[in-house]
DOLO-503496 format. One record per residue (C-alpha): residue number from 0; x, y, z; residue in three letters. Coordinates in nm, 2 decimals, decimal comma, always signed. Each point is the difference from the previous one (the first is absolute). Layout:
<atoms>
> NUM;X;Y;Z;Ala
...
</atoms>
This chain:
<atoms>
> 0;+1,31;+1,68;+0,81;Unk
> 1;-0,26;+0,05;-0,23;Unk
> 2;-0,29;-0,20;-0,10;Unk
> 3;+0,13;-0,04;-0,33;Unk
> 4;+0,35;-0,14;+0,14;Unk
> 5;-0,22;-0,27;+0,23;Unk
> 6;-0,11;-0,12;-0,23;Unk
> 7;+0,27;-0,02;-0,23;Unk
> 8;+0,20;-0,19;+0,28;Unk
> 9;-0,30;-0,23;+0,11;Unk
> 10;+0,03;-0,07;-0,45;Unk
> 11;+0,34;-0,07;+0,04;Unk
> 12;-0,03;-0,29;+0,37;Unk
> 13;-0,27;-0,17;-0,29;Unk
> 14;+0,23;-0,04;-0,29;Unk
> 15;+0,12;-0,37;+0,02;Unk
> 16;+0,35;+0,15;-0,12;Unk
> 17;+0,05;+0,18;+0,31;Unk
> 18;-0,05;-0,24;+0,25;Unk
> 19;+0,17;-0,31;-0,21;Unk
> 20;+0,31;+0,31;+0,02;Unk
> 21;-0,04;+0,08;+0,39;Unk
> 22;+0,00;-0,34;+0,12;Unk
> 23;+0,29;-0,10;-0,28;Unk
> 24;+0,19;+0,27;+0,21;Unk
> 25;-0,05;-0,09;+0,34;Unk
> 26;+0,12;-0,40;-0,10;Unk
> 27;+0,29;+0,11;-0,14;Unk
> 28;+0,06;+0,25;+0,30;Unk
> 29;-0,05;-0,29;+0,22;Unk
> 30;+0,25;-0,29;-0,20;Unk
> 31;+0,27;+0,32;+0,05;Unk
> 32;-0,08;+0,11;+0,36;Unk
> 33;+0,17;-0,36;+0,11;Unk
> 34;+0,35;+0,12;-0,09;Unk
> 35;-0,03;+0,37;+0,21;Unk
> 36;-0,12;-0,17;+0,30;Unk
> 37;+0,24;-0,28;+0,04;Unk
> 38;+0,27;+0,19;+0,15;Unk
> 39;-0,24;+0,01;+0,34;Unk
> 40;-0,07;-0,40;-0,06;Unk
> 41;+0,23;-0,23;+0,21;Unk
> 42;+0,12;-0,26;-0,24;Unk
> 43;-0,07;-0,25;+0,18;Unk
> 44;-0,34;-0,03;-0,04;Unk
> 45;-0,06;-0,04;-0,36;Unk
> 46;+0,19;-0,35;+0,07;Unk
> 47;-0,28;-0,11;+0,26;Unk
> 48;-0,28;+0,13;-0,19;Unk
> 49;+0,07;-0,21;-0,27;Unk
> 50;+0,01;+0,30;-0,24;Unk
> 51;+0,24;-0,18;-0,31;Unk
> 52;-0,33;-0,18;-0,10;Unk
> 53;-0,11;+0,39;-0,15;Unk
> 54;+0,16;-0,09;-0,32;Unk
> 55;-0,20;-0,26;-0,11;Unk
> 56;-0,31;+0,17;+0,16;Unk
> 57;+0,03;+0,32;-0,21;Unk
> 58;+0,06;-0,30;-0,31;Unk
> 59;-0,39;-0,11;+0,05;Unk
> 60;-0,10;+0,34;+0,07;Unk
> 61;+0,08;+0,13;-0,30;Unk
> 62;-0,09;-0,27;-0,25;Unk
> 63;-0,31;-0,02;+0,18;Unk
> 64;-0,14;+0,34;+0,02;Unk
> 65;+0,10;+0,03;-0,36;Unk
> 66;-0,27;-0,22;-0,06;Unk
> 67;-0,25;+0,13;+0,21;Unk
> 68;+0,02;+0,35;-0,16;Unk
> 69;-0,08;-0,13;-0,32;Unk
> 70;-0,31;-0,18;+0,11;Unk
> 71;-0,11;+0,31;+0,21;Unk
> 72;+0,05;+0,19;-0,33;Unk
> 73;-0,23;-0,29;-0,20;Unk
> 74;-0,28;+0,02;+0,27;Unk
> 75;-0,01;+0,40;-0,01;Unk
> 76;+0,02;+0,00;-0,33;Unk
> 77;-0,26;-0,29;-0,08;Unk
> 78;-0,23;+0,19;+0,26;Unk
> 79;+0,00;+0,36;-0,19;Unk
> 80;-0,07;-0,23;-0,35;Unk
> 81;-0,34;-0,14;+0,18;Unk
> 82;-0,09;+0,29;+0,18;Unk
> 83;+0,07;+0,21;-0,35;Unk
> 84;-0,21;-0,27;-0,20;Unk
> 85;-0,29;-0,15;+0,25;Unk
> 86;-0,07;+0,30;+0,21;Unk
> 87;+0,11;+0,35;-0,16;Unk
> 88;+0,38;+0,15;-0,08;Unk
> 89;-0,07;+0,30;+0,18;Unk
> 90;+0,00;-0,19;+0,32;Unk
> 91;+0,37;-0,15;-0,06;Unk
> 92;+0,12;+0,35;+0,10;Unk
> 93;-0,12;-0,12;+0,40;Unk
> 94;+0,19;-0,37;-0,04;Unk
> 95;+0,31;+0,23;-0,11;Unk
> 96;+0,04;+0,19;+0,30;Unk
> 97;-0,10;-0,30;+0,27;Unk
> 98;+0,26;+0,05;+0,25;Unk
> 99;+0,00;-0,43;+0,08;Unk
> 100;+0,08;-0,05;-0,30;Unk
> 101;+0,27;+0,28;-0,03;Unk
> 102;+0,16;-0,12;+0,35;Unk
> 103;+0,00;-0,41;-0,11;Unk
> 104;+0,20;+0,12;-0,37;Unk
> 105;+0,21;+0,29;+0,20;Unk
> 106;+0,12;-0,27;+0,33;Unk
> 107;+0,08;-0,30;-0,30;Unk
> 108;+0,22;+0,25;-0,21;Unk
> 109;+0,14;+0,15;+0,32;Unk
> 110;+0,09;-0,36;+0,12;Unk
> 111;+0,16;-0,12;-0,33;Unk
> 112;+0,23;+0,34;-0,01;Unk
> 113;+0,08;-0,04;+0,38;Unk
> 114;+0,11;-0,38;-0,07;Unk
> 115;+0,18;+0,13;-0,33;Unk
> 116;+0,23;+0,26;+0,19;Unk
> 117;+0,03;-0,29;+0,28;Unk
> 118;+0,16;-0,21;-0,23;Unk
> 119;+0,21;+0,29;-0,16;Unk
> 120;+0,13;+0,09;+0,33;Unk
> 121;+0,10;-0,29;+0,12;Unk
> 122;+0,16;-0,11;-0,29;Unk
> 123;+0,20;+0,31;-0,01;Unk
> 124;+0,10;-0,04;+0,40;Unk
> 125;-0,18;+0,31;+0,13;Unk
> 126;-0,10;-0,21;+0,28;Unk
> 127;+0,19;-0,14;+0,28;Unk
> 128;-0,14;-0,21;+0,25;Unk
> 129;-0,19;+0,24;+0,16;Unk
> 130;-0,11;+0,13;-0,28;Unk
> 131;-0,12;-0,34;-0,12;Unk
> 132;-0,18;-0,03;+0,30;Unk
> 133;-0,22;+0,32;-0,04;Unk
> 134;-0,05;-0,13;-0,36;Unk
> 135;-0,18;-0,29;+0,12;Unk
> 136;-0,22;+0,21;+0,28;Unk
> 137;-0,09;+0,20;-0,30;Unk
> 138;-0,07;-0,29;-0,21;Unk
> 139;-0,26;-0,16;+0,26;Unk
> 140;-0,17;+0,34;+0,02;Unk
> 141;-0,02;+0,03;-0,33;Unk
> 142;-0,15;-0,38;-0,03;Unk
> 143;-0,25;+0,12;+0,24;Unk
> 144;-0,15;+0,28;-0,20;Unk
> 145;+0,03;-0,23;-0,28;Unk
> 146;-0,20;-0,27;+0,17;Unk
> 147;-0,30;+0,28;+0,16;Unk
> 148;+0,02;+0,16;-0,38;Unk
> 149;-0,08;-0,33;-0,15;Unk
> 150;-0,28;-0,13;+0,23;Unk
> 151;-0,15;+0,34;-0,04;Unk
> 152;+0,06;+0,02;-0,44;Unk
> 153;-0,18;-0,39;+0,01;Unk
> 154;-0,29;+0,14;+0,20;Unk
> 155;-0,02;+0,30;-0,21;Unk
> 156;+0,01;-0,17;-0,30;Unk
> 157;-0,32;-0,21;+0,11;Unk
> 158;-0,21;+0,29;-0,06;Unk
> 159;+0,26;+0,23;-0,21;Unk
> 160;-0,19;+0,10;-0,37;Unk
> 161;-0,33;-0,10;+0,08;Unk
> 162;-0,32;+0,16;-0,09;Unk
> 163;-0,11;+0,02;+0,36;Unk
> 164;+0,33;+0,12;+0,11;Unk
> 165;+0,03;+0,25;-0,29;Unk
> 166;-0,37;+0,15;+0,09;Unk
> 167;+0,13;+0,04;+0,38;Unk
> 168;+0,29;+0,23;-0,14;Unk
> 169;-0,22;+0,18;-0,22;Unk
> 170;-0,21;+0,08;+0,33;Unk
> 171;+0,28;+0,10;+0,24;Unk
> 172;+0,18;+0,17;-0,27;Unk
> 173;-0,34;+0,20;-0,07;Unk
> 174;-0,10;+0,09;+0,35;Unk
> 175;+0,33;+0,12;+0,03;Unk
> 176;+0,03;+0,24;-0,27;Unk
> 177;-0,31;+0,19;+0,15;Unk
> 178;+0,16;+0,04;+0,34;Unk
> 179;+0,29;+0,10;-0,18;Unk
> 180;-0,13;+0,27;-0,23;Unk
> 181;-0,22;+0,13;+0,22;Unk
> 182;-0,30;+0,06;-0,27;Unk
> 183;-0,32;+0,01;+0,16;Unk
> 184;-0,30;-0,15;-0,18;Unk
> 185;-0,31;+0,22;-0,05;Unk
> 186;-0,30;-0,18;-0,07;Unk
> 187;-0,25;+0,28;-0,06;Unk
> 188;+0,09;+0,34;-0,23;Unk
> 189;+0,18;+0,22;+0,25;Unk
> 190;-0,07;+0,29;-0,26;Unk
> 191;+0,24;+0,13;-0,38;Unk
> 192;+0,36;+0,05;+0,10;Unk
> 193;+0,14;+0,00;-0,33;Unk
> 194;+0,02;+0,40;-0,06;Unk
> 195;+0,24;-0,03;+0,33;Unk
> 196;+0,31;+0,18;-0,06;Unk
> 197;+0,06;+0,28;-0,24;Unk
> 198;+0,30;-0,13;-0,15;Unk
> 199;+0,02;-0,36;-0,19;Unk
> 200;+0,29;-0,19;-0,02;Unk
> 201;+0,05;-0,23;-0,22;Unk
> 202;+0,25;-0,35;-0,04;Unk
> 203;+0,31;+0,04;-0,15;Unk
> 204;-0,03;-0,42;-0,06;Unk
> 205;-0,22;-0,25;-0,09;Unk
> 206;-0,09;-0,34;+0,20;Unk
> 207;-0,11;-0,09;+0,29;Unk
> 208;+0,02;+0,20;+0,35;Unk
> 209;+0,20;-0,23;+0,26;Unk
> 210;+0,02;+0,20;+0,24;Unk
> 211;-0,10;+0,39;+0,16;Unk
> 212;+0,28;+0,12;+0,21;Unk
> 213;-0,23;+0,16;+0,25;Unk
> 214;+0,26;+0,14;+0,27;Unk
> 215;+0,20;+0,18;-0,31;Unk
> 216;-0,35;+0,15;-0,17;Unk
> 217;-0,06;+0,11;+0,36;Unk
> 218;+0,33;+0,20;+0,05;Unk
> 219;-0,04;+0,14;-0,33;Unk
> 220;-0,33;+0,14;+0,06;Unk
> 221;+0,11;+0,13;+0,32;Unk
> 222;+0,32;+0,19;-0,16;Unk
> 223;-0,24;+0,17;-0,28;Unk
> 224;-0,30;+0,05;+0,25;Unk
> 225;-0,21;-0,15;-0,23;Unk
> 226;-0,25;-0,33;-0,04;Unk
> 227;+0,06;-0,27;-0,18;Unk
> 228;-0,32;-0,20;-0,10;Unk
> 229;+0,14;-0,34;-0,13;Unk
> 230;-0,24;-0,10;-0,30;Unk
> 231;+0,11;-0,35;-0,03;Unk
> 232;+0,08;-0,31;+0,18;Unk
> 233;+0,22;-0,28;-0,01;Unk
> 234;-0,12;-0,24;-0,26;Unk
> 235;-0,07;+0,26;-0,24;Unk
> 236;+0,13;+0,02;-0,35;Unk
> 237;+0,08;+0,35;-0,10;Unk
> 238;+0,19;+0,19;-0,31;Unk
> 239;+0,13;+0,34;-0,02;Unk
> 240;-0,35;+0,08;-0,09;Unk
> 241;-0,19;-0,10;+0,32;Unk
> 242;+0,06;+0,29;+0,31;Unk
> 243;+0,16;-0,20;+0,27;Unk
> 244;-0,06;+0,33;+0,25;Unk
> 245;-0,16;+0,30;+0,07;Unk
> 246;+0,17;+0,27;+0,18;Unk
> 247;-0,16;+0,31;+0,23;Unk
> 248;+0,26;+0,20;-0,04;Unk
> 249;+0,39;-0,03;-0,09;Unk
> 250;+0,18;+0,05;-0,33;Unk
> 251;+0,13;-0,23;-0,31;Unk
> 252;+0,34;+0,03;+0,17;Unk
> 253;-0,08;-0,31;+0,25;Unk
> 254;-0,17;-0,19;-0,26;Unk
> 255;+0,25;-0,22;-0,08;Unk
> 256;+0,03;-0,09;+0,40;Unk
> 257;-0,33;-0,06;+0,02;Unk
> 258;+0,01;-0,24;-0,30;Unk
> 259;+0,29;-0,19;+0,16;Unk
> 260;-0,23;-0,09;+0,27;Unk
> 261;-0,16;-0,22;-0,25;Unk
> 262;+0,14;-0,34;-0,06;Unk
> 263;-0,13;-0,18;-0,35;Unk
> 264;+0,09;-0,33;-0,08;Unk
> 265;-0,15;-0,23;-0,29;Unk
> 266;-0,14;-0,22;+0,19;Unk
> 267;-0,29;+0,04;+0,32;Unk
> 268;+0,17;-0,08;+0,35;Unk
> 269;-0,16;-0,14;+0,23;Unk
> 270;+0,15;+0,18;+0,31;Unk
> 271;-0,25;+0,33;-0,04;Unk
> 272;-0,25;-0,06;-0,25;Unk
> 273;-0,28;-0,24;+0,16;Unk
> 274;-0,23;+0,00;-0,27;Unk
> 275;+0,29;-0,23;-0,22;Unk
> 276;-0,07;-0,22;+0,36;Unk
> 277;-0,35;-0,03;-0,12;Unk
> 278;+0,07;-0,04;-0,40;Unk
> 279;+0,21;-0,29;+0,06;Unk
> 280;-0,23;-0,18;+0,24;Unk
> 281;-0,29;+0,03;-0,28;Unk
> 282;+0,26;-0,15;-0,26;Unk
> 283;+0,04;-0,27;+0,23;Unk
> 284;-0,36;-0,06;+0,02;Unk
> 285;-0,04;+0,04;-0,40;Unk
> 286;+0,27;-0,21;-0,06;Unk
> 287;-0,18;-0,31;+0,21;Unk
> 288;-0,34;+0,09;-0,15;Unk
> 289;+0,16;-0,03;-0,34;Unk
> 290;-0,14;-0,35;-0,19;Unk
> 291;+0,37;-0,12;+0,00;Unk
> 292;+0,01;-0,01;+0,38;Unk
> 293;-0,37;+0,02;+0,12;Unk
> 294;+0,08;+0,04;+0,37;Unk
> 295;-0,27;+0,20;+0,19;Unk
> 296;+0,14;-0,09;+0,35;Unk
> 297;+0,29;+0,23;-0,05;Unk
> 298;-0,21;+0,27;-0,17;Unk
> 299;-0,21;-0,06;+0,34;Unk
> 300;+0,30;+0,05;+0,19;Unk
> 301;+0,07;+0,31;-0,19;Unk
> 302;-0,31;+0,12;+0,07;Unk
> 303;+0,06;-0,07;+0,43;Unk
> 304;+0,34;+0,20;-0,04;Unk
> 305;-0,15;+0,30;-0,21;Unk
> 306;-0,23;+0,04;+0,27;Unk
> 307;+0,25;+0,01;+0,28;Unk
> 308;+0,25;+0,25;-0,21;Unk
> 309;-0,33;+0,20;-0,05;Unk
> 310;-0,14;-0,01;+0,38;Unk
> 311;+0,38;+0,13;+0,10;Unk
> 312;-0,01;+0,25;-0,20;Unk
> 313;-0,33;+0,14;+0,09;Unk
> 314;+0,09;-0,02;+0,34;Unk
> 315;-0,06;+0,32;+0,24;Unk
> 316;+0,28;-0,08;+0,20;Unk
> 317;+0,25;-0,05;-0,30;Unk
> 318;+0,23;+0,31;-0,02;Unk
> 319;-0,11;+0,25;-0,23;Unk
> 320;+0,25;+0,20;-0,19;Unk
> 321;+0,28;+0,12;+0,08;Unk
> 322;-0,05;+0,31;+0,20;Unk
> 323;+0,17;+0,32;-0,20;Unk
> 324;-0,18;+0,35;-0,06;Unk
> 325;+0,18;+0,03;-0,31;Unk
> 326;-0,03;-0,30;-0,15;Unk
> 327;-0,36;-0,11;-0,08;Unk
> 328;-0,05;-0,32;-0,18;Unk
> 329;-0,26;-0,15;-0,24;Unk
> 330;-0,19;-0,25;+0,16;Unk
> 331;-0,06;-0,37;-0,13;Unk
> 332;-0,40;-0,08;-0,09;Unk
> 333;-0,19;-0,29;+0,10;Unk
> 334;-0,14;-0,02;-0,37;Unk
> 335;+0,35;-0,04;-0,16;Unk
> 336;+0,05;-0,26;+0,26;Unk
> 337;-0,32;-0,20;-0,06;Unk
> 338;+0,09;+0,01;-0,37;Unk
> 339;+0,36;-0,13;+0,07;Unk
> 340;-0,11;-0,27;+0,20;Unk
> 341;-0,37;-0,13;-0,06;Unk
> 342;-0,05;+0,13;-0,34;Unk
> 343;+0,20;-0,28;-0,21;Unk
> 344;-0,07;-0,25;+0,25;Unk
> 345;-0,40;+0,04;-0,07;Unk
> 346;+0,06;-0,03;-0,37;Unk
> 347;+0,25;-0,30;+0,03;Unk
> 348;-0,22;-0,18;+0,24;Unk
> 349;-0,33;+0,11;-0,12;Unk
> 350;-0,10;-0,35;-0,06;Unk
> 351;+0,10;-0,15;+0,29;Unk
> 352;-0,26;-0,01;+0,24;Unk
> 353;+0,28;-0,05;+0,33;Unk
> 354;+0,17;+0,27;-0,09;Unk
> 355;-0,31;+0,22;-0,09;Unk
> 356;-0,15;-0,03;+0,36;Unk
> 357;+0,37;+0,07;+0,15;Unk
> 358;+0,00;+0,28;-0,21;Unk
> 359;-0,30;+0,16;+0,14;Unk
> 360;+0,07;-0,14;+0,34;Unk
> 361;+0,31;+0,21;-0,01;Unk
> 362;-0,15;+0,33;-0,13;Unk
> 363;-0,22;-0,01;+0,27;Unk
> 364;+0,28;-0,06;+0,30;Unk
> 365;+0,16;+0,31;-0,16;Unk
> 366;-0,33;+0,21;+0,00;Unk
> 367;-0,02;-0,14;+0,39;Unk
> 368;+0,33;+0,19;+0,05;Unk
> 369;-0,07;+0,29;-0,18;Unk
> 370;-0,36;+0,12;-0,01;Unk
> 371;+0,04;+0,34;-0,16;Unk
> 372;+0,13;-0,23;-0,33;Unk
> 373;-0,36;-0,20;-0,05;Unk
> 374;-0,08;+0,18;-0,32;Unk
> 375;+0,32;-0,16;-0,18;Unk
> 376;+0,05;-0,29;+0,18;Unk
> 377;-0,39;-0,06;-0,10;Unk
> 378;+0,07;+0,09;-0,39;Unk
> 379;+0,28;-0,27;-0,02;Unk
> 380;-0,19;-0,23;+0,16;Unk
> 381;-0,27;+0,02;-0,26;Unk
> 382;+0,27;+0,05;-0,26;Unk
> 383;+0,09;-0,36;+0,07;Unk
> 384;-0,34;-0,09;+0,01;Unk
> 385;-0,06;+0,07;-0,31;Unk
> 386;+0,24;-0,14;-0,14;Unk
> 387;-0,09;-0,37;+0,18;Unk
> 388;-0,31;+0,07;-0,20;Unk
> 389;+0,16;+0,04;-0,33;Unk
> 390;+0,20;-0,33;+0,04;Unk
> 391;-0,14;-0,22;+0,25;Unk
> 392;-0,21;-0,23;-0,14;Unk
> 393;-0,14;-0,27;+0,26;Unk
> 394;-0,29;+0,18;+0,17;Unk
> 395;+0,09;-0,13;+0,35;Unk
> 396;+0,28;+0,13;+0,00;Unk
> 397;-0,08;+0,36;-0,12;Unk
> 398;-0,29;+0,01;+0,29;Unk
> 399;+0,27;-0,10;+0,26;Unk
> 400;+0,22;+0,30;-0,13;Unk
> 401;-0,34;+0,22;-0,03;Unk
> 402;-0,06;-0,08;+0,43;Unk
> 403;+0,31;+0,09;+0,12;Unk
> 404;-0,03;+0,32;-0,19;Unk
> 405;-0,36;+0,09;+0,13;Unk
> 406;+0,15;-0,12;+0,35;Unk
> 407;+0,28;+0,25;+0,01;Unk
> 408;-0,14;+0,31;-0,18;Unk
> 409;-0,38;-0,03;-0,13;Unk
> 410;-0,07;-0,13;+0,32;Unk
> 411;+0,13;+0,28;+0,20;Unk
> 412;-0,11;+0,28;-0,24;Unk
> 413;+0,29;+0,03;-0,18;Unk
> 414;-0,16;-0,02;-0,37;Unk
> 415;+0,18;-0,04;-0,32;Unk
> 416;-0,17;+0,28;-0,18;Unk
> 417;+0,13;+0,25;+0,34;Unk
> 418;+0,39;-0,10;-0,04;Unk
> 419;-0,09;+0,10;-0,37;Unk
> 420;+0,00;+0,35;+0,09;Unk
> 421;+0,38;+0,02;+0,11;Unk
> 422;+0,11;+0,25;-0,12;Unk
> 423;+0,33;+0,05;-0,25;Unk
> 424;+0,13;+0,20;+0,27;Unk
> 425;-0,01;-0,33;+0,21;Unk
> 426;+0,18;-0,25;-0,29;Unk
> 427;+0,25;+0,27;-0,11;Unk
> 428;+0,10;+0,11;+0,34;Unk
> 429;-0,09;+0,37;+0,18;Unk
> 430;+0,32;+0,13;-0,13;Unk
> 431;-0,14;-0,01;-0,38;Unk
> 432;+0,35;-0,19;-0,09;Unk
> 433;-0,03;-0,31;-0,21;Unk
> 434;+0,10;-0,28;+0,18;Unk
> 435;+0,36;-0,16;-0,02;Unk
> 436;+0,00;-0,26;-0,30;Unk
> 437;-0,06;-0,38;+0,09;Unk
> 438;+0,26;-0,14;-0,23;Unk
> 439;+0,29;-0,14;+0,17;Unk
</atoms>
């Protein structure tokens, strides 16, 4: 299967749809398996057991999880209209797919269809005895699940929404699209690639890319004898007039393969592309600087998880990309990160003193991790000086911003006027392609 298909199918176990559908099947599966197996039931039993009481009990079963569907609907529905308005809409797309949630609405529809076709059964005399009496076993299992469900869905719904929940999605969700792309991130100019590949190819649509079926871009190149050098990444906006590939070989013939291994979409997912990870945790952290809110704790917060996304994927033991000859792939820049990230949190925040000294305390855990980045790590971090200069105006709190700097970089010979000299090479990227576009 290729990578393409994956991904398609792991798309398809997220929609809500799907899995309300699956376990709408298996209820009604289960109120019907009663009348094939009680042939090999004695009839007998179903007397002892006490099995006539299932009528009533499928009666409260229904009625009840009616109700409980409808508030699980409210709460999921009231969450995504506070996560949309207090924290940023982008991030709604995470509370969509949370598998809790998805399991707590699935199991209540599931029960209130199982009790449904209960009721229609036995009104209709499908059941004997026997089959009465593997009616009501399936009725106390399914009062089980419904029980675990609903202790779970409570618990869940404790934390369900929130802003400190919703940044801890972001994270994983972030760390994970690395790992899964397999971009490495350079953090010094590994030299001009962008004359790679005789050939351009160009987008036959415009939006975003979703996704970059590797395995079939691989067979491809290996059927032409050719190398493909992928100019773009997921996250990337692109129109017919932006080349999406540059080929070493092959003809036009394949084109049109090699385009279908592109997948656009209107939107940015978050499955491939982490620098929408790192947008959406700075809108979260301009959203709580804004006047309306004034929260720096979260925009703090923000700051903690940024780092830890950033640390992961600077780390030497993280898998690099995927390993294929014929396949070589742009690489992600620490300067485009640093501008997703820190860059609208230092103009947001720049006259909070808190979330100024976070700010540079965070820089400088990065430039711990990765000391071949100093020189840009070192020009934000005076970036956001300067602007607590423009805007702060108690003097205190500007020289408590102004230690920490000197601290972490003027301290340690890391001046202000050195990360100056970054080159373009280093802000554009090595390849001498313009960076995917920020919007989301």
């Amino acid at each position: 299967m290729s990578s393409r298909w994956k991904w398609v199918v792991s798309l398809l176990f997220r929609r809500i749809w799907f899995r309300a559908a699956y376990f709408s099947l298996a209820s009604v599966g289960l109120a019907l398996l009663a009348a094939f197996v009680a042939p090999y039931i004695p009839d007998d039993i179903g007397a002892k057991i006490g099995s006539d009481a299932v009528d009533n009990i499928l009666g409260i079963l229904a009625s009840s999880m009616l109700a409980v569907t409808t508030f699980s609907l409210t709460a999921m529905v009231s969450a995504f209209s506070a996560a949309a308005n207090s924290i940023t809409p982008r991030a709604t797309q995470l509370l969509v797919e949370d598998t809790t949630a998805q399991n707590a609405l699935s199991t209540f529809i599931g029960a209130f269809l199982f009790s449904i076709v209960g009721i229609c059964a036995l009104s209709t005399g499908l059941y004997g005895k026997s089959g009465r009496f593997i009616l009501f076993i399936g009725t106390i299992l399914v009062i089980a699940i419904i029980v675990v469900t609903l202790l779970r869905w409570i618990e869940h719904l404790s934390n369900f929404g929130r802003v400190g929940d919703t940044i801890d999605r972001v994270e994983k969700v972030t760390t994970g699209a690395i790992d899964r792309s397999g971009y490495a991130v350079r953090v010094v100019p590994a030299g001009a690639n962008a004359t790679n590949g005789r050939r351009a190819l160009f987008a036959d649509k415009t939006g975003y890319i979703a996704h970059i079926d590797l395995t079939a871009l691989d067979e491809i190149a290996a059927r032409l004898d050719c190398i493909i050098h992928v100019q773009v990444m997921p996250g990337a906006f692109v129109s017919p007039s932006r080349a999406i590939a540059r080929l070493d070989g092959g003809d036009e013939a394949s084109d049109g393969q090699i385009c279908s291994a592109f997948t656009f979409d209107h939107h940015r997912q978050f499955d491939h592309d982490p620098r929408l990870g790192l947008v959406v945790l700075s809108e979260i952290a301009s959203r709580a600087l804004s006047p309306a809110v004034n929260d720096p704790g979260t925009a703090i917060a923000v700051l903690g998880s940024g780092v830890r996304v950033m640390i992961s994927m600077l780390d030497e033991a993280r898998p690099g990309k995927p390993a294929s000859e014929r396949v070589r792939l742009p690489d992600l820049h620490i300067g485009d990160l640093l501008d997703d990230l820190f860059r609208p949190i230092a103009r947001d925040g720049a006259a909070n003193v808190e979330v100024a000294i976070k700010l540079q305390r965070s820089l400088a855990e990065i430039a711990a991790i990765a000391p071949a980045a100093h020189g840009m790590l070192a020009l934000c971090a005076a970036d956001a000086l300067a602007r607590n200069e423009t805007v702060m105006s108690h003097p205190r709190d500007l020289e408590a911003v102004r230690q920490v700097y000197r601290a972490h970089w003027t301290d340690r010979g890391i001046l202000a006027h050195a990360a100056s000299t970054a080159s373009a090479e280093e802000m554009v990227g090595a390849d001498g392609l313009e960076p995917p576009t920020l919007s989301v």
